[in-house]
Backbone as a chain_set.jsonl record, in Angstrom:
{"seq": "XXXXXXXXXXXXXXXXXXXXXXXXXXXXXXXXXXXXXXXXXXXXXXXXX", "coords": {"N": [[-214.306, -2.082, -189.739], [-210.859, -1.285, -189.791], [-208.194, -0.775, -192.057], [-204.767, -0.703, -193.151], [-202.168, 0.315, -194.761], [-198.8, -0.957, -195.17], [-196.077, 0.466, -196.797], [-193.011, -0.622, -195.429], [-192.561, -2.8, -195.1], [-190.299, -4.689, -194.982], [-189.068, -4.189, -192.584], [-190.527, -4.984, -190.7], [-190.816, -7.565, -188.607], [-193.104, -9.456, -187.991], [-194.585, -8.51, -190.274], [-193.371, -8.709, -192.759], [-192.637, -11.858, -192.401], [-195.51, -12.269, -192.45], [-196.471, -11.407, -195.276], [-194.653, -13.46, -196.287], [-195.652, -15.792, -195.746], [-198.049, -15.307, -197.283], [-197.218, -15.389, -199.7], [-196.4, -17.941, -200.228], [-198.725, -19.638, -200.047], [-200.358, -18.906, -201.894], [-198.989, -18.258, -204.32], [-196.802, -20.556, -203.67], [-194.536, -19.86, -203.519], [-191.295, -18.673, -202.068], [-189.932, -16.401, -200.304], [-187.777, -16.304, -198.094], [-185.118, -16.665, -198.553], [-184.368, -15.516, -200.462], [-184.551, -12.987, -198.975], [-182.864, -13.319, -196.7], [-180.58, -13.322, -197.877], [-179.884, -10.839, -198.159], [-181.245, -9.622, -200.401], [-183.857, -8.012, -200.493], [-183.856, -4.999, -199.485], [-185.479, -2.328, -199.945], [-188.487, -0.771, -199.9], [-191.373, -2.865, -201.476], [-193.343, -1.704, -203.0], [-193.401, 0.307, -205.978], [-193.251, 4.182, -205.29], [-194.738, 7.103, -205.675], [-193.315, 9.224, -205.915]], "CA": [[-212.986, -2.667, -189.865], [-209.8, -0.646, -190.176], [-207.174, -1.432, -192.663], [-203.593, 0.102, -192.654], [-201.167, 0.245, -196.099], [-197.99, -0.255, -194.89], [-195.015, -0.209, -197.686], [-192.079, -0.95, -195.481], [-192.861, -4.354, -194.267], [-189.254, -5.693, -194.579], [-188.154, -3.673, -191.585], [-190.98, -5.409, -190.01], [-190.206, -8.789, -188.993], [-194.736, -9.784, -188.247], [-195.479, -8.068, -191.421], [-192.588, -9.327, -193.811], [-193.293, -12.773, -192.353], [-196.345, -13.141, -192.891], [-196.28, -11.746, -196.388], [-193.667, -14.474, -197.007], [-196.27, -17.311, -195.557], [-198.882, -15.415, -198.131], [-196.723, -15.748, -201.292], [-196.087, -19.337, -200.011], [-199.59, -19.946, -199.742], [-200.784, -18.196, -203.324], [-197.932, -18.704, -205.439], [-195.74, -21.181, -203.661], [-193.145, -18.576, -204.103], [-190.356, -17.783, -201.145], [-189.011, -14.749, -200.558], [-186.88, -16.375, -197.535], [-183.518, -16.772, -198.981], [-183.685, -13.602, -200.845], [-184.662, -12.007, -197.716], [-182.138, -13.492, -195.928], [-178.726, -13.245, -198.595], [-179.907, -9.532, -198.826], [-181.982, -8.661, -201.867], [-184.927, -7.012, -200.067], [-183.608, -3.938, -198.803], [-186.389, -1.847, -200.546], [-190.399, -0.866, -200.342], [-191.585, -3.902, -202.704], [-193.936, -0.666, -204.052], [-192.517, 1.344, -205.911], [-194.055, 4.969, -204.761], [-194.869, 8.259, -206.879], [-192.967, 10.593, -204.602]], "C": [[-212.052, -1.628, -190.487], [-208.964, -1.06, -191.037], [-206.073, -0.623, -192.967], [-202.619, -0.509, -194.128], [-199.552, 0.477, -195.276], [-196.994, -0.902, -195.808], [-193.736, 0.002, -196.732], [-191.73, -2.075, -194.519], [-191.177, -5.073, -194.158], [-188.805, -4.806, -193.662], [-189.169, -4.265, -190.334], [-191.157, -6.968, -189.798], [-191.875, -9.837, -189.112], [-194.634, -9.607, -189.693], [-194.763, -8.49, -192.652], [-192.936, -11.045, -193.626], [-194.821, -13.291, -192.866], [-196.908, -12.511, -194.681], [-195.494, -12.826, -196.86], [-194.679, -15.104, -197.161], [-197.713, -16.878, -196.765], [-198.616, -16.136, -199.089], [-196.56, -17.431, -200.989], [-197.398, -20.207, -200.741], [-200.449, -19.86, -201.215], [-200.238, -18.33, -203.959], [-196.993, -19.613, -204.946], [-194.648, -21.147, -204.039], [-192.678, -17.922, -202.16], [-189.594, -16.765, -201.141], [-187.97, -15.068, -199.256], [-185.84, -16.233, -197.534], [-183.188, -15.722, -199.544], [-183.66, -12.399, -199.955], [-183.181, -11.961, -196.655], [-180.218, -13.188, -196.49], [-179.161, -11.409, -198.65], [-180.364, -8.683, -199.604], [-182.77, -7.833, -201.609], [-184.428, -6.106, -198.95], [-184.748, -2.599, -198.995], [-187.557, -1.884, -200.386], [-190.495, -2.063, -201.568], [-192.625, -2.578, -204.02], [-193.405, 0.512, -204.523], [-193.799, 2.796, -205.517], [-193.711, 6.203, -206.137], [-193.815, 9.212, -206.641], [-191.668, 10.0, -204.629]], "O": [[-212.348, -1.116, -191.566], [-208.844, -2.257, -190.774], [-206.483, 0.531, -193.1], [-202.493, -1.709, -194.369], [-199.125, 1.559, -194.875], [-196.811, -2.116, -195.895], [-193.117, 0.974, -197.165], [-190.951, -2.198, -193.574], [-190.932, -5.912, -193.291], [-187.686, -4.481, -194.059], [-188.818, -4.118, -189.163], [-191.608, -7.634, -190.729], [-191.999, -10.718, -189.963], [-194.595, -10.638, -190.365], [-195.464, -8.656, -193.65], [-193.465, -11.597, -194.591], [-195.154, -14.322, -193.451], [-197.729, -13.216, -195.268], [-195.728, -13.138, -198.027], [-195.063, -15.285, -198.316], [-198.408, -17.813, -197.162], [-199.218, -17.134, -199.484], [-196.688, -18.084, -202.025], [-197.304, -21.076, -201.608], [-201.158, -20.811, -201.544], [-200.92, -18.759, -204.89], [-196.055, -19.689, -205.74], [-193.914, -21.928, -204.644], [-193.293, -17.197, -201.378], [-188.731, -16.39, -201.935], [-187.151, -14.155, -199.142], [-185.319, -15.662, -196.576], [-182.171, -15.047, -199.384], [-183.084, -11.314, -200.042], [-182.644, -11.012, -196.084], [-179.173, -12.975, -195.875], [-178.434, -10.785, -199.423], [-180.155, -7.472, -199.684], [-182.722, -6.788, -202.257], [-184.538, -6.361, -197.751], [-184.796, -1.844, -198.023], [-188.07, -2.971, -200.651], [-189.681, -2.071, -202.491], [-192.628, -2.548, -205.251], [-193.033, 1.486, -203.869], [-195.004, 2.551, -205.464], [-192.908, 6.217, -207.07], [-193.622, 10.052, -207.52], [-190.772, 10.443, -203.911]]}, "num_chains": 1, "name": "protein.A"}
């Protein structure tokens, strides 16, 4: 099994989705509305580099 790190999931609309439906799922925490007024413009990680 392969597994793939990718930090810039909000430009991806699969991979930001279904982090949303995680946090939903685990913390019953949305990131919809902040996604959607604008807040996540940003890697959620920050990086070393």
């Amino acid at each position: 099994m392969n597994y793939k790190l990718d930090k810039q999931i909000v430009h991806n609309d699969v991979l930001r989705n279904s982090f949303i439906d995680l946090a939903i799922k685990t913390f019953d925490l949305s990131f919809k509305e902040w996604y959607r007024k604008g807040y996540w413009t940003t890697p959620i990680f920050p990086t070393p580099w």
